[in-house]
N, C-alpha and C positions, 0 to 999 in steps of 0.2 A: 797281882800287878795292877795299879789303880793309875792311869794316865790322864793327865790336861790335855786336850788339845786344844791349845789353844797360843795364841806369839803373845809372851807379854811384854817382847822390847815395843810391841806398836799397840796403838790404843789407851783409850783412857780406863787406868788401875784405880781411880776415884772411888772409895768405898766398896770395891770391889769383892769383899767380906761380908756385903751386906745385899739384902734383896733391890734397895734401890740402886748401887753402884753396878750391880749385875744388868742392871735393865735401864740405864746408862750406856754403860760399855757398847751395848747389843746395836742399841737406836747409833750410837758414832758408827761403829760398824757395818752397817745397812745402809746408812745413807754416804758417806764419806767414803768408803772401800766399794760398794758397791756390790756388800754381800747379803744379798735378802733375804737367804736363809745361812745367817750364823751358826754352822753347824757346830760350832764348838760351846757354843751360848748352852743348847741341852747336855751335851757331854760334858759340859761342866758339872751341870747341874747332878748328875749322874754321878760325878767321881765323888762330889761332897757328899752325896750319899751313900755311895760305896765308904767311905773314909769314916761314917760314925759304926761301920758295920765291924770295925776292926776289933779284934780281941783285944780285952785287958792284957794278958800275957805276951802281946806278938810284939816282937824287934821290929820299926817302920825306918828303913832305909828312904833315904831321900836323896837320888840323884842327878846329877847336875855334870855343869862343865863351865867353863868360863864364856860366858855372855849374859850382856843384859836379860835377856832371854828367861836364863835360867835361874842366873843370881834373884829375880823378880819372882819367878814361879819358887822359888823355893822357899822365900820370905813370906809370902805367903801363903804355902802348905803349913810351913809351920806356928804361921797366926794361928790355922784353921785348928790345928791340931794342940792349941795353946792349955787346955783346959786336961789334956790327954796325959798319966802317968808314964806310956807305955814309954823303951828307952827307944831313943831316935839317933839315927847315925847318918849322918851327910856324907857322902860323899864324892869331890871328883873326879871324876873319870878321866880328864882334859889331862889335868895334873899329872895325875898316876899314870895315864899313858908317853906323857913327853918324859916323866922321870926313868921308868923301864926302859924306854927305845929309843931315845935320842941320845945320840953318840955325835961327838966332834964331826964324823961323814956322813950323817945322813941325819936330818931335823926335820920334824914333821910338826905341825902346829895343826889346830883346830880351832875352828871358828863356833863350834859347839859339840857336845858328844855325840848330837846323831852323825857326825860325821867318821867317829871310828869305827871299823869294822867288827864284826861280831866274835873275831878270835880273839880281840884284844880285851872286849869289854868281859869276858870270861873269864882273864886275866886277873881284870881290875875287880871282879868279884869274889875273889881268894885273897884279895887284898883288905876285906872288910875284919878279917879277924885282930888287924893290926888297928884299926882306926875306934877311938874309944868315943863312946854315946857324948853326944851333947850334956853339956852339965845345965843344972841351974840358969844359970846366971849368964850364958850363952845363947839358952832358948829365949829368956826374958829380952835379949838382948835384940836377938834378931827379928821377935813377936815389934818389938819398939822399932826396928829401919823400917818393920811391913808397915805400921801405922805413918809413917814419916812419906813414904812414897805413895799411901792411900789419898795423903791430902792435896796432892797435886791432880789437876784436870791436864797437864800436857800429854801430848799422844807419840811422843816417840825417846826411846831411849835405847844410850849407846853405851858400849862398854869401852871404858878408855884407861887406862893403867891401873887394869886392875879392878875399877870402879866402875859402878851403872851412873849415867852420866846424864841426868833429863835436861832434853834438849827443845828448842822451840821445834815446829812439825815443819818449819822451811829451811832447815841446817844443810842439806844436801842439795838442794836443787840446785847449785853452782856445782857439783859432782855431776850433776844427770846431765844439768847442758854437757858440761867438756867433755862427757861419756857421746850426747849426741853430737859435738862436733869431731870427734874423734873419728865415730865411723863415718860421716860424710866425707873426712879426708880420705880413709880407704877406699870410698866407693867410688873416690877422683871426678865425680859428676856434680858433690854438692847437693843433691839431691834427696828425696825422701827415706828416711828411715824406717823400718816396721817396727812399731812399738813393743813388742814382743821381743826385739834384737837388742833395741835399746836396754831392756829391763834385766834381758839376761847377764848380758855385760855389765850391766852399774852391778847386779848380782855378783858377778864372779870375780871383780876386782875389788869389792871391797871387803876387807877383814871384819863383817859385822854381821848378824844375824837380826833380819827385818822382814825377809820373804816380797814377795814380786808384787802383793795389790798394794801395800804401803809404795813402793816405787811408781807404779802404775798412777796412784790417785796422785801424788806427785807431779808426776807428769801432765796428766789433766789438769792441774791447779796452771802448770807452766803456757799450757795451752789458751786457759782462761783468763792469764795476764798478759797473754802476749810477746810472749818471750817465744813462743813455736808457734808453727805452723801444722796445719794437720792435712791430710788429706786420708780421704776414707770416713768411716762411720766408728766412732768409738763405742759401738755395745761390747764391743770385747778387745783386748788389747792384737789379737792375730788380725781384726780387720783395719786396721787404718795404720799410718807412718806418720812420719812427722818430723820435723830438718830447722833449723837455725833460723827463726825469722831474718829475712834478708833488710 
C-alpha cells in the first residue's frame, strides 16, 4: 500500500512532477497555511520512491472517490507512473458504493472514500475482478489532464458535476462569513465566535473536500481585510473568535 498524504483540492499542483513544483508547493504551504513543517512534503517524497520500487509484474490499483481531492491525486499518480508497463486499474470506491447500497429508502453519498467504512470498502475490493486495466490511450489521456492542471499556480479546487473545477483561492469566503453570521444568530448575543466552531461548520455543511487549515487561512485573509473581527491571539485557530465586523 503506497499512500499520499497529502490534500490536493488546496495548494499549488504547479509542476508538481518536478523537484521545483515540489519545493513550490511546500514554501505556499508554510507560509500561507501556516504549516512549518509540511509533513506530507517528505511523505511524498517517500511514496515516489516507494512507487519506482514496484515490480514489473505487479497489478497497481489506484483508488479514489469522487472529489477534487482525488480525481487530482490520481492524475497524477498516473503521470508518475507514465513510463511504467505494469496493468493499472482505477478504481472508485464512491461509485461502487452508492451503486450496491443505495436504494429508493435509504441514500448515502460521500464527499470522498475516506469516508466509507471499512466493511464496505472490502466490498468494493471484490469488485476489482470486474473492472478492466486502463487501456493505452486512456493512461495517455489522463498522463495529458495531469499536465493541464500542472500549469495552473491557483490553490484551491472543487468538485462540481462531476468535474475538478479550479477556482480563485477567495470563492468561499461569502460561505465562511454567512457560516459566521449564522452562528452569531444562534448564540442570540451577536457576539464572538471561536474560530475553531466556525471552521467546523463551514466543514460540515459543505459537500467538498478542502480540510480545516485552507478554511482557517481563509478566515485570516477575512480578518486581514476587514470583514471580521477577532478577538484573542491567532497562533492557533482554538485561541481566538471572531464575529461580523459591525
Amino acid at each position: 500500500m503506497i499512500c499520499f498524504p497529502d490534500l490536493f483540492s488546496v495548494g499549488p499542483i504547479w509542476k508538481l512532477h518536478e523537484p521545483e513544483g515540489r519545493r513550490y508547493r511546500e514554501e505556499w504551504m508554510r507560509t500561507h497555511l501556516g504549516l512549518e513543517n509540511h509533513s506530507a512534503h517528505n511523505g511524498e517524497l517517500n511514496s515516489i520512491q516507494m512507487l519506482q520500487q514496484i515490480p514489473e509484474h505487479a497489478r497497481i490499483v489506484i483508488w479514489g472517490g469522487d472529489s477534487a481531492h482525488e480525481k487530482i491525486g490520481s492524475r497524477y499518480v498516473e503521470y508518475l507512473l507514465k513510463e511504467y508497463k505494469n496493468e493499472i486499474i482505477e478504481i472508485n470506491a464512491v461509485k461502487i458504493c452508492e451503486r450496491k447500497y443505495n436504494t429508493p429508502k435509504h441514500q448515502q453519498y460521500y464527499r470522498h472514500a475516506g469516508e466509507i467504512v471499512s466493511e464496505k470498502l472490502i466490498e468494493v475490493f471484490h469488485e476489482l475482478k470486474r473492472i478492466h486495466p486502463l487501456t493505452t490511450e486512456q493512461r495517455s489521456k489522463y498522463e495529458q489532464e495531469w499536465l493541464g492542471y500542472a500549469e495552473t499556480k491557483q490553490v484551491l479546487r472543487l468538485w462540481n458535476d462531476g468535474e475538478v473545477d479550479t477556482v480563485e483561492e477567495n470563492v468561499l469566503d461569502e460561505y465562511l462569513l454567512h457560516t459566521v453570521s449564522k452562528l452569531q444568530n444562534r448564540s442570540n448575543a451577536g457576539g464572538f465566535i471561536k474560530a475553531a466552531r466556525v471552521v467546523g461548520e463551514a466543514m460540515g455543511y459543505l459537500e467538498q473536500y478542502i480540510g480545516d487549515a485552507f478554511f482557517e487561512f481563509r478566515l485570516r485573509s477575512l480578518i486581514n481585510e476587514g470583514k471580521l473581527e477577532i478577538q484573542g491571539v491567532p497562533s492557533a485557530m482554538r485561541y481566538y473568535s471572531v464575529r461580523i465586523k459591525s
